[in-house]
C-alpha positions as a printed NumPy array, in Angstrom:
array([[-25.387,  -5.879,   2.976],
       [-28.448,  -4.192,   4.219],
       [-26.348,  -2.417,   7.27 ],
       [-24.665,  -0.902,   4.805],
       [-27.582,   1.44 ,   4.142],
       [-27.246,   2.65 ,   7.925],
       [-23.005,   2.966,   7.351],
       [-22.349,   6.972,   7.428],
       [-18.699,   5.825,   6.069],
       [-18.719,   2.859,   3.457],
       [-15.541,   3.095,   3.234],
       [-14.329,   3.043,   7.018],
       [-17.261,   0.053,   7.107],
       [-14.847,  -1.981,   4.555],
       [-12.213,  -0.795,   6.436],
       [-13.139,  -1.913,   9.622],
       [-14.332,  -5.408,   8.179],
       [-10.922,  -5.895,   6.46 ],
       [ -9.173,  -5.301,  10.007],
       [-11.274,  -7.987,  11.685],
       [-10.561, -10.571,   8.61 ],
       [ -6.688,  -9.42 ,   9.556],
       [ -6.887, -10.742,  13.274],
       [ -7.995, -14.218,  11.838],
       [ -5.54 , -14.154,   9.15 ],
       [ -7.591, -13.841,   6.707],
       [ -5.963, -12.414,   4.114],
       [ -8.2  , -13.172,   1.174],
       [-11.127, -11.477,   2.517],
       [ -9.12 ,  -8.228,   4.203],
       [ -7.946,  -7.601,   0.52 ],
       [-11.341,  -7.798,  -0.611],
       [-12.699,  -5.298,   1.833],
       [ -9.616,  -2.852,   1.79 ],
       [-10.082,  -2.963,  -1.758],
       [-13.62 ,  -2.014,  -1.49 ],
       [-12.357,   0.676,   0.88 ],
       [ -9.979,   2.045,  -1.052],
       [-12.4  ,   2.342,  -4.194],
       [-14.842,   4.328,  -2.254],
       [-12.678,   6.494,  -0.768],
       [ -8.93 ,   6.252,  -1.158],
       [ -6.621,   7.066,   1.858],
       [ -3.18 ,   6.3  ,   2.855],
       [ -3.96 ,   4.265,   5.626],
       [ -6.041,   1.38 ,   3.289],
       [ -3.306,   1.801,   0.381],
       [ -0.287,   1.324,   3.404],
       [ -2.103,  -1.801,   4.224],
       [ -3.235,  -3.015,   0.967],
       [  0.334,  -2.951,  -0.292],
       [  1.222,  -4.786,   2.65 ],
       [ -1.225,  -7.376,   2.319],
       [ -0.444,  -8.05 ,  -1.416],
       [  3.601,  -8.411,  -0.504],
       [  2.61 , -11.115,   2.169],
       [  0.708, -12.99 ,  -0.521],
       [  3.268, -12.265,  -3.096],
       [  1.131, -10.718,  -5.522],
       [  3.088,  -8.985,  -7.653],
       [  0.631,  -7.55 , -10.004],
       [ -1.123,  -6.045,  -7.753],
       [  1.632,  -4.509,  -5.959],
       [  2.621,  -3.086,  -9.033],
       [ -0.372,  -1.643, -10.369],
       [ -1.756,  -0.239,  -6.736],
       [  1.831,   1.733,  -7.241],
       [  1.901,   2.646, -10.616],
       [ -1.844,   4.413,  -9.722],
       [ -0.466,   5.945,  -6.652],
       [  2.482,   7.112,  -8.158],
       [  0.681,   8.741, -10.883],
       [ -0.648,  11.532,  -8.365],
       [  2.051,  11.34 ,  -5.769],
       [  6.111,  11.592,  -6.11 ],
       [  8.413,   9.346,  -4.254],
       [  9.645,  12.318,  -2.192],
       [  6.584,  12.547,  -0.561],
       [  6.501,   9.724,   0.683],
       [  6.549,   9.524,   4.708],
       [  8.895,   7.14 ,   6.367],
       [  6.301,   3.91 ,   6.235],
       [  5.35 ,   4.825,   2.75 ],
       [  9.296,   4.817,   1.757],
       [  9.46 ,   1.567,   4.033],
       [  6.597,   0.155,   2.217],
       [  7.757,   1.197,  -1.182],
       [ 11.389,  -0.257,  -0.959],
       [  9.806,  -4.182,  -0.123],
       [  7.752,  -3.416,  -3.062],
       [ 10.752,  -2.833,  -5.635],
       [ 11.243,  -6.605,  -6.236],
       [  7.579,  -6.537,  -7.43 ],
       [  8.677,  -3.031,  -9.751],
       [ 11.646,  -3.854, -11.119],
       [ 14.575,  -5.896, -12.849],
       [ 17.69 ,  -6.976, -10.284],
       [ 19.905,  -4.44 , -12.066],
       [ 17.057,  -1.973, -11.855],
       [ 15.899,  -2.534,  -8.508],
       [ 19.621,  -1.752,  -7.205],
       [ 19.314,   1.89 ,  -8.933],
       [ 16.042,   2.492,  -7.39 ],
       [ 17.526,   1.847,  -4.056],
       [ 20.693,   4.183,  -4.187],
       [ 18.48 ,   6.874,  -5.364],
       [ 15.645,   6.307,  -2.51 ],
       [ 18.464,   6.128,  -0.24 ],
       [ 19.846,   9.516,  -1.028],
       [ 16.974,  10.966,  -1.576],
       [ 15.806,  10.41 ,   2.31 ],
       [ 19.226,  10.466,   3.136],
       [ 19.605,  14.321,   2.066],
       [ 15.734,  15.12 ,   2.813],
       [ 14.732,  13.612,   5.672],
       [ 18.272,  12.122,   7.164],
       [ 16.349,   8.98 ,   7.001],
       [ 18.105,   5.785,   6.86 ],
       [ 16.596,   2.932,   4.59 ]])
């Protein structure tokens, strides 16, 4: 931990370290650092992958709260197309069956109208 003294970025250090732990598959210990990351300095690019990482180990609580905090400063419509991408494999994690198929038909037409992207 003492090189982390010398680290202009902490967080891009963490990030950096989570991306190696990623090309061994590591999952456990990329979470750890992007979560580190994201702590010191939150930015789209840890969140995109943290979310990622947590729907490859199925971890729906986590999912679900790193959304719940995102969404509380950001709106679905402005999401970019990976975010929306992102956030629809998440819904299973958000909601009920019955719900989950509402939150799809409005995403959809949402981007459909917006962006005439196609989920």
């Amino acid at each position: 931990m003492t090189d982390l003294i010398h680290m202009p970025n902490k967080s891009e250090y963490f990030y950096r370290k989570a991306m190696n732990a990623l090309e061994q598959n590591d999952y456990a210990s990329a979470s750890n650092f992007l979560k580190e990351s994201y702590q010191i300095e939150p930015s789209l690019k840890v969140f995109k992958e943290l979310i990622s990482i947590h729907i490859i180990q199925n971890k729906s609580q986590a999912v679900k709260k790193l959304w719940q905090n995102f969404l509380s400063d950001h709106s679905i419509q402005d999401l970019d197309y990976e975010l929306a991408m992102l956030y629809v494999h998440s819904l299973p994690y958000l909601f009920s069956h019955q719900k989950l198929l509402i939150q799809l038909y409005e995403i959809k037409e949402y981007f459909d109208q917006k962006n005439g992207i196609t989920l």
